[in-house]
N, C-alpha and C positions, 0 to 999 in steps of 0.2 A: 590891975589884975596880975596877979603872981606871974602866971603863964607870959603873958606877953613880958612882961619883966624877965624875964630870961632870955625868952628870944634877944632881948635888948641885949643882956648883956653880954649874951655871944655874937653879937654882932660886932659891937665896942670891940673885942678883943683880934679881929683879926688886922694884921698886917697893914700899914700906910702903904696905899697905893695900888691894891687890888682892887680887881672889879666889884662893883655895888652888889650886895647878895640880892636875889631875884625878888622882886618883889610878892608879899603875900598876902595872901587872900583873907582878909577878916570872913571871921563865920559870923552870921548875923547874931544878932542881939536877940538872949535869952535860948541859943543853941549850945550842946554840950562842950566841951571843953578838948582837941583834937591835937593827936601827933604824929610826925614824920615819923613814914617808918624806918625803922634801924634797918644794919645791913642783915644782920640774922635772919629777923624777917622776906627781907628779899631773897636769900640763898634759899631760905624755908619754900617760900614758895617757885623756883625756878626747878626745884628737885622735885615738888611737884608735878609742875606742867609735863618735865621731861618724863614721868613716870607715869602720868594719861597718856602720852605718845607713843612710848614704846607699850602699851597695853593694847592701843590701836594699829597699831601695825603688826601686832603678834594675831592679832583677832582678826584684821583683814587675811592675814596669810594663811589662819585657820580654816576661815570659810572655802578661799580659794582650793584650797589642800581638798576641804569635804566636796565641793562642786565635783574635782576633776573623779575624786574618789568613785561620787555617784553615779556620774559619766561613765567613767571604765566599765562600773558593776551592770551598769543598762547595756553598756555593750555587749559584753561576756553574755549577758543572757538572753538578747537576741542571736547572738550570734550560734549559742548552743542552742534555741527554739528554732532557727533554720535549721542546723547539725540535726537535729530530733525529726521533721516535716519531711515528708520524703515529696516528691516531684509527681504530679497526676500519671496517671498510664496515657500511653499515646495510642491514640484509636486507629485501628488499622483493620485492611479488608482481607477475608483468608478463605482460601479453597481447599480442598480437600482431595488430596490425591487421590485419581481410580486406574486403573489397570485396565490396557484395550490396544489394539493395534498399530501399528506406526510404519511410515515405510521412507526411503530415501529415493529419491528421486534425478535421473539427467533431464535437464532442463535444455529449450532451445526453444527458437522462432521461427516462423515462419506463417506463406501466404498461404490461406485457405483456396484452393483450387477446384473448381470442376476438372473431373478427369477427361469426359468427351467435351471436347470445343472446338467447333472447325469455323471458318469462313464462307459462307456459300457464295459461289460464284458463276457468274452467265458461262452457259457452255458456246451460245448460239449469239450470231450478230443481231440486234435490232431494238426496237423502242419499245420503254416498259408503257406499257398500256393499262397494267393495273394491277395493285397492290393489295396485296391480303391479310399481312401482320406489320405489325409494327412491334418496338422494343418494350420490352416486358411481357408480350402475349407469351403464354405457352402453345406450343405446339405438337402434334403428333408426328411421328415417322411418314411420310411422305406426303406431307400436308403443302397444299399449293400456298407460296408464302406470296408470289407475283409471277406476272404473264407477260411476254413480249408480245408485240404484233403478230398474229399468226395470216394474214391473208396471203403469203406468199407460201408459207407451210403449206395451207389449206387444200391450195389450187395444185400444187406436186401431189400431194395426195391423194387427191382425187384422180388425178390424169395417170398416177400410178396403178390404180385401184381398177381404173379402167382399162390399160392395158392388161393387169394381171384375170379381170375377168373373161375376155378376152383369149389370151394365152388357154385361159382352163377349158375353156370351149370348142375352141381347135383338137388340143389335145385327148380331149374326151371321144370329138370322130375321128383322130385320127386312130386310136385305141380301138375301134367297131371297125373300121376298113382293116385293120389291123389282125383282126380277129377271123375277117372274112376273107384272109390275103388279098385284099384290093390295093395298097399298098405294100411299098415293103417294109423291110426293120430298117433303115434308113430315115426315111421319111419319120416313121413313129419316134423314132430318137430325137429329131429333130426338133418336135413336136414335143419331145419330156423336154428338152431343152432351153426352151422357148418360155415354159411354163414355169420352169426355176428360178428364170431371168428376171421372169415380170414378176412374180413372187418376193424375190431380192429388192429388187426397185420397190414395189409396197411396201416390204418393210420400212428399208431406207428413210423411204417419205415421211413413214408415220413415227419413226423414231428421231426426224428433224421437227415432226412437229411437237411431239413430247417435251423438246428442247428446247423451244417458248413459254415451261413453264417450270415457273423454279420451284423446288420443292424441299422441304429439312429433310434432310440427312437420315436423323434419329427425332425418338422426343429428346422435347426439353423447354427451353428455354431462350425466346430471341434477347439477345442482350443488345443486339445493336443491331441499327440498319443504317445504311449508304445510301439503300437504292431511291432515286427522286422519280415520282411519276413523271412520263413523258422523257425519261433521260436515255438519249441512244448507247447501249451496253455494249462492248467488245467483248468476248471471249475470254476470260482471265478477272474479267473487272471484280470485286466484292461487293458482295450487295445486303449480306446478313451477315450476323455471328449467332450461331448456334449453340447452349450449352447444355449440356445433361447435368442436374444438382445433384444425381442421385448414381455414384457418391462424390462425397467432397474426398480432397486428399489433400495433405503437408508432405512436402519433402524436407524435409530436415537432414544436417548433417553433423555427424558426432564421431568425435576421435575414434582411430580406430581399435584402442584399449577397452574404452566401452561399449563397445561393439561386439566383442568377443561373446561376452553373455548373454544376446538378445537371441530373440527368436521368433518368426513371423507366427503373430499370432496372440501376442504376446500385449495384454490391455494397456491403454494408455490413456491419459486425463487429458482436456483440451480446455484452453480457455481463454475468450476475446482478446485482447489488450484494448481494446476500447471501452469493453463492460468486464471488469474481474467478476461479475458476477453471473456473469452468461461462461455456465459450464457446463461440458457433456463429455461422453463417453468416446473411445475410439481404439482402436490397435493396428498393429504393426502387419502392413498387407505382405509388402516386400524390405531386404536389405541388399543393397548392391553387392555383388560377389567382387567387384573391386576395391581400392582406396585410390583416389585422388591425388597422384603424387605432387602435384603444387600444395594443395593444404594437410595431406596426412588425414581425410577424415573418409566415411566414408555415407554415403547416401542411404538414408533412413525414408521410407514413404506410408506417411500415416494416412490411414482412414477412419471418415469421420464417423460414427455409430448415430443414427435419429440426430441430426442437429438441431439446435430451434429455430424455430422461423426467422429468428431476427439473426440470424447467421447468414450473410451473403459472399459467391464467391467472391475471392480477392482479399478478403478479409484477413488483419495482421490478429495469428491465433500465437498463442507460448503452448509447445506442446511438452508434459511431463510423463516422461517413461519410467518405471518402477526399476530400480536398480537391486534395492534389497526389504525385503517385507518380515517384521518380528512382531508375531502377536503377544499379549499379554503380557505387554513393558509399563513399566509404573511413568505415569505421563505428569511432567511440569510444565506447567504454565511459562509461559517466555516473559511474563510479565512480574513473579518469581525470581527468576535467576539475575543474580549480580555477577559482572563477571570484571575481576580485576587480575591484568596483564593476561598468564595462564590459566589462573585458576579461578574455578565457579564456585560461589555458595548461594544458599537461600537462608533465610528466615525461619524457623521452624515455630509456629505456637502450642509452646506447652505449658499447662496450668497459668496464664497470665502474663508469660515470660515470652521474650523472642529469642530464643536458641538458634544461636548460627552456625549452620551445616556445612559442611563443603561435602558439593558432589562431584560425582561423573556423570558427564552427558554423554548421550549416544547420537541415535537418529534424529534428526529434527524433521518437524512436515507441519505447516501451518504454524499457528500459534503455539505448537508443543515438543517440549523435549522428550528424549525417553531417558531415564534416568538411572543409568547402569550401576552404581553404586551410593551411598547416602541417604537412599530416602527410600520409604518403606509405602505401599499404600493404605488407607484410610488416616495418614497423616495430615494435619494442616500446615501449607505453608502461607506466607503473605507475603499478599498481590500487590497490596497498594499502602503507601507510608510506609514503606523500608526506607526511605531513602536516609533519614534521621537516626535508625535505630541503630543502635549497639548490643553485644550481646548482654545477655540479661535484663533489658531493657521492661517495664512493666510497660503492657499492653491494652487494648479492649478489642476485641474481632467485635466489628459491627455489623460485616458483613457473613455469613460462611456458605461459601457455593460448595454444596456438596451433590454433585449432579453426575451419577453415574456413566449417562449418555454426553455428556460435554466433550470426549475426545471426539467420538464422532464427528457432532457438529461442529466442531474445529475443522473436519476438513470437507 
């Protein structure tokens, strides 16, 4: 065959003593006729390949390029559909300013007192033989509370009683011989004398026996008793504490700057420290005309108006005296007011909005300011969730206490 006849004879021609050319591959029998490819061909297709390459890394970079593209553009327009969305209103509770009275108050402590309380004690030596109250009865003004042994009383009184009847008898005839000068005025004298004496002694008697029996004082109340039946008494001993509830009194003491303004007479508020909610009425009985020069105050003595039952003396009361009284001040809530360093503001709601006010405060009394400057009445301000807000703030009032009587019962 022609073909391989060449191959031959470019085989034949090369150089003595180079290496054997590679050996090749017959194509089989009755297959086309095949040639190496020249160098052309090879350049041909190496500029090629390199030209799918740089096609595909132009087209990798494109895509990447579109990716970060469409990224960006997703952001950009989330980020402007937040910018557009505005933020829910924040729900919050709001009262509405009323106008009504307010007052300031000196404050102090002290124990709720019975004013009468004494000790009742034996005037007379001897053994109690028997008892009539015990602690907590009430009692009347001269109610036998207990009795000593009276048989030795008894027996002087009677032996008194008899000589004083006696005495009157004499001197009754001696008054008729007297009249019929059968005696003289001597005699008859002698005879008034006699009758005075045993008269004197009667008394005596019966006013040692009165003194076997103890008696209160006043009404009131036994608060305590000592005396044990059977127990022999001395003269001095205590055997009761006697109290009158009616009235109670506080002595309170207050500088004596604030003192100056007061006046007996003058109402005052009173209320437990054991219950804040056991409150009653009272004023001003007396003010010491002194000052206390150890503490510079001076003695204030309150009484209590109708207390309640569950008022007992002894009892730690806070009493508050009215210092200065303004009606018809526009009244904020304490729960309202922020207050940072000096200065106070509240919350105002208007149309939706929280508008932040600075005020003046005035008096305070209870849960309420009076509000001398900033705020107007039939205004809302909010009571509850300021704590978040800013000015401008959108809002929702879920709740609105508009309760004309609210200052009142504030206090």
């Amino acid at each position: 065959m022609v073909g391989r006849g060449v191959v031959m004879s470019e085989t034949t021609r090369e150089p003595t003593g180079s290496k054997p050319p590679p050996a090749t591959i017959e194509p089989p029998a009755g297959s086309s006729t095949m040639r190496r490819p020249t160098l052309r061909t090879a350049l041909a297709l190496a500029a090629v390949l390199a030209a799918l390459a740089l096609a595909a890394v132009y087209l990798t970079a494109g895509h990447a390029d579109a990716e970060q593209a469409t990224a960006g553009d997703a952001r950009e327009a989330a980020a402007e559909g937040a910018g557009e969305a505005s933020p829910p209103p924040i729900p919050v509770r709001v009262e509405t300013l009323v106008r009504g009275p307010i007052a300031s108050y000196l404050s102090a402590t002290a124990n709720l007192v019975a004013e009468n309380e004494v000790e009742v004690i034996a005037e007379w030596e001897g053994r109690l033989t028997e008892l009539h109250a015990d602690e907590g009865d009430g009692v009347d003004a001269g109610e036998v509370l207990a009795v000593l042994a009276q048989t030795d009383a008894l027996i002087a009184r009677d032996k008194a009683a008899v000589r004083a009847d006696d005495a009157r008898h004499k001197h009754r005839r001696a008054s008729r011989l007297a009249e019929q000068e059968l005696i003289s005025v001597e005699e008859l004298d002698r005879a008034r004398l006699a009758l005075a004496i045993a008269e004197q002694e009667l008394a005596e008697a019966e006013w040692r026996l009165e003194k076997t029996r103890i008696r209160a004082p006043f009404a009131g109340r036994v608060t305590a008793r000592t005396a044990q039946l059977g127990q022999h008494v001395r003269p001095g001993d205590a055997l009761f504490t006697v109290s009158d509830f009616d009235p109670l009194v506080a002595r309170i003491y207050l500088p004596e700057r604030d003192v100056l303004a007061l006046r007996a007479g003058r109402s005052v508020r009173i209320a437990s420290k054991a219950d804040d909610g056991v409150r009653f009425a009272g004023r001003i009985r007396a003010i010491s005309p002194v000052v206390d020069a150890a503490t510079g105050t001076v003695k204030v003595t309150v009484e209590a108006i109708r207390p309640p039952a569950a008022i007992r003396p002894g009892g730690f009361v806070r009493v508050d005296v009215v210092r200065e009284r303004r009606a018809g001040a526009v009244l904020v809530p304490r729960q309202a007011v922020v207050r940072e360093l000096k200065r106070s503001y509240v919350f105002v709601a208007d149309g939706g909005q929280a508008v932040r006010r600075d005020v003046e405060l005035g008096l305070e009394e209870g849960g309420r300011f009076e509000a001398v400057a900033g705020l107007e009445a039939g205004e809302r301000v909010i009571v509850a969730g300021q704590g978040s807000l800013e000015d401008g703030a959108a809002i929702e009032p879920i709740d609105d206490h508009d309760q004309p009587g609210a200052a009142a019962g504030a206090r």
